[in-house]
N, C-alpha and C positions, 0 to 999 in steps of 0.2 A: 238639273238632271243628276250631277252627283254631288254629295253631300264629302267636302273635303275634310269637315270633323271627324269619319267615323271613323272604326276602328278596320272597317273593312277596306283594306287596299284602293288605291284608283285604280286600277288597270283588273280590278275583278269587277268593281261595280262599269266597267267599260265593259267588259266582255257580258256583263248584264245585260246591260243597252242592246249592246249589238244581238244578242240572241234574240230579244223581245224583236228586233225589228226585221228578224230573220222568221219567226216563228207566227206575225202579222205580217208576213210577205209584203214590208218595206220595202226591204231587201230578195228577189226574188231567185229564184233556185237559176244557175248560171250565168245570172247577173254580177258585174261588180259593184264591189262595195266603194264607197270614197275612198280615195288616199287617204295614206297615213298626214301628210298635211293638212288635208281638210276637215281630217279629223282629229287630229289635233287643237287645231282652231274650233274647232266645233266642241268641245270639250276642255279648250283652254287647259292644255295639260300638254306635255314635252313629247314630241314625235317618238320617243324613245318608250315612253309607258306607251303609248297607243302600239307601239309593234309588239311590245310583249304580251297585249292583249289579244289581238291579230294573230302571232305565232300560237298562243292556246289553244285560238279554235280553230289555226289546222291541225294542231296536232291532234285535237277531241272529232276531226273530222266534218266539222260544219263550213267550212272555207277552204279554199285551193287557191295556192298561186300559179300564175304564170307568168316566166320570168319574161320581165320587160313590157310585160301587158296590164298584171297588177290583181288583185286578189277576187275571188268570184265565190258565190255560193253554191256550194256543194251540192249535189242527190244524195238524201240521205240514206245511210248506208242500210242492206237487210241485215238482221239480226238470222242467225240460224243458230239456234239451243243445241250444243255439244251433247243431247240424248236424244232417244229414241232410233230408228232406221227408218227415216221416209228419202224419199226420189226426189229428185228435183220438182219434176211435173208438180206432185205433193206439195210441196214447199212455198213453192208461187203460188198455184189455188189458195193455199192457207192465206195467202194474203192479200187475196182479192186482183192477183195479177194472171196476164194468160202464158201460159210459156207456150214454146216453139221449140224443133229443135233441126241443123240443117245437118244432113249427113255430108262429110266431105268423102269419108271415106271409109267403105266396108269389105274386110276381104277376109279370106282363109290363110292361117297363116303357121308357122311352126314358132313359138314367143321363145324370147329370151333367157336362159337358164333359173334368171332368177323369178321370172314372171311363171313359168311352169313348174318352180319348187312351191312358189306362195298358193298356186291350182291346184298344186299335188296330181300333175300331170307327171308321165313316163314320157324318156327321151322321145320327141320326135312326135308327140302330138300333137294336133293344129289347137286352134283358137279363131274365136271367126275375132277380130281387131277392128273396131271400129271409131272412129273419130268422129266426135259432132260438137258443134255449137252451140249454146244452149243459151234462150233466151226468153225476157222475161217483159211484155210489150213491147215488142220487139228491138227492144235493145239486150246486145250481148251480155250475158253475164260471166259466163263461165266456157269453156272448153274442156272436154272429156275425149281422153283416151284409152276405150275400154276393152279387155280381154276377154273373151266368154269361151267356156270349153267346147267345141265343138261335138262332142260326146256326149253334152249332157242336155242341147240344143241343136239336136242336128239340122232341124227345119227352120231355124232361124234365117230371117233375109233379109236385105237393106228399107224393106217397107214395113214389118211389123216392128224394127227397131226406131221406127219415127217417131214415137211416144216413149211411156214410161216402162220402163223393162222392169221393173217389183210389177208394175200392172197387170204385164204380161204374161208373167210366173204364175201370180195366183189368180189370174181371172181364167185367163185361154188354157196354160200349164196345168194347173188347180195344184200347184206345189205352194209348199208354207215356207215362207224367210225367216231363217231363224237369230242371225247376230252378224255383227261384221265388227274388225278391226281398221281403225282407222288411224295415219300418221296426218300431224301436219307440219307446214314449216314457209316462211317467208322468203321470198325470190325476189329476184329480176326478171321482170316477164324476158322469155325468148323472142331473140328479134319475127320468129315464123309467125306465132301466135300474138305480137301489136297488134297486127294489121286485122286478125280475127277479130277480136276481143276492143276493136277501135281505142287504142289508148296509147299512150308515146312509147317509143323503145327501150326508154330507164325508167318504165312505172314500178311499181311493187306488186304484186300478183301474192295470192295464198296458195301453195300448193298444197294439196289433198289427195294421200294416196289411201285405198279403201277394198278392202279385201270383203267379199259378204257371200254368207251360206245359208242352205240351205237350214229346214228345219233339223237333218238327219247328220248334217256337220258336212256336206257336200259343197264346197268352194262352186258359187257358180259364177263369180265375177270380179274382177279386179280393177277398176276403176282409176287412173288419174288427172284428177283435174288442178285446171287453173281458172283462179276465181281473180276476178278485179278486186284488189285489197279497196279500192275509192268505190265500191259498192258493195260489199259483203263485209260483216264483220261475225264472228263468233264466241258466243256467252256460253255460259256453264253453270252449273248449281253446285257446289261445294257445300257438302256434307260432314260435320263431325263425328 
């Protein structure tokens, strides 16, 4: 199996192996892998190169440990391309999955100084505020916490927000989306949202804050999600 002449390391042509047997479902998604002993001995090679190969592909995302339980293969993660403006709903269809989404919670609400600056609301206007969970065969992916102006939606309700709210705009609305601004940045999931988002209380989560308007430069949504970092990953195309 490997070739101790070559020029190429043992512990990449190891992490070879083990992809090939991950990628022919050897090794199957949630499953463990052998120990590091046994693969060692299965590869006649020092426990010490086999963890270095082990440690690469969690960090490239194809393996997960649990401590004292011992290493498993991963779901692999969705790709979501850092362009264009599409919806979650969008997202998942592109990839042949069905999302879902649960409302915890829908109300009228007066938002936060800084959430009504990023609206370009005046003191004291509501927002209908709703929180859901967003999922994709029905496992969690993400949770959203979204501000919408009640002014510019005033017959919005916790039943046509069960779907895709771009869908909503220019299907039912017949209004045009025009750009959004979008931050991100790496967390500690909140202990509230583990339990949502089924994942341990020290996972890593992506947080995703996203302002998006209309065609006419009309703020109609501000959006904050938390995405499972061990399911979602995002790319970009860099331009010179």
């Amino acid at each position: 199996m490997l070739d101790k002449n070559s020029h190429i390391p043992i512990y990449i042509q190891i992490e070879e192996v083990l992809k090939q047997r991950i990628y022919l479902e050897e090794y199957k998604i949630g499953e463990n892998i052998p120990s590091e002993r046994e693969l060692s001995v299965q590869f006649d090679v020092s426990r010490m190169t086999v963890r270095q190969s082990i440690t690469n592909l969690v960090n490239s995302g194809l393996l997960y440990r649990e401590k004292g339980r011992g290493t498993y293969v991963a779901n692999p993660k969705l790709e979501q391309p850092l362009m264009g403006l599409t919806s979650f709903t969008e997202d998942m269809r592109a990839r042949g999955m069905e999302p879902t989404s649960k409302v915890l919670r829908f109300e009228k609400i007066v938002p936060p100084l800084d959430i009504a600056g990023d609206l370009m609301l005046e003191r004291g206007e509501e927002v209908f505020f709703v929180t859901r969970i967003r999922s994709a065969d029905s496992k969690p992916m993400a949770i959203e916490r979204t501000y919408i102006p009640v002014k510019v939606y005033p017959e919005l309700d916790d039943k046509k927000i069960m779907g895709s709210l771009y869908a909503l705009i220019e299907a039912k609305f017949h209004q045009k989306i025009g750009n959004a601004i979008q931050q991100m940045e790496a967390a500690i999931v909140a202990k509230e949202d583990s339990k949502y988002l089924q994942i341990n209380n020290t996972a890593p989560v992506l947080i995703i804050k996203r302002t998006s308007y209309l065609a006419d430069g009309v703020p109609f949504e501000l959006v904050r999600s938390t995405y499972r970092a061990d399911r979602y990953k995002f790319i970009s195309e860099i331009k010179r």
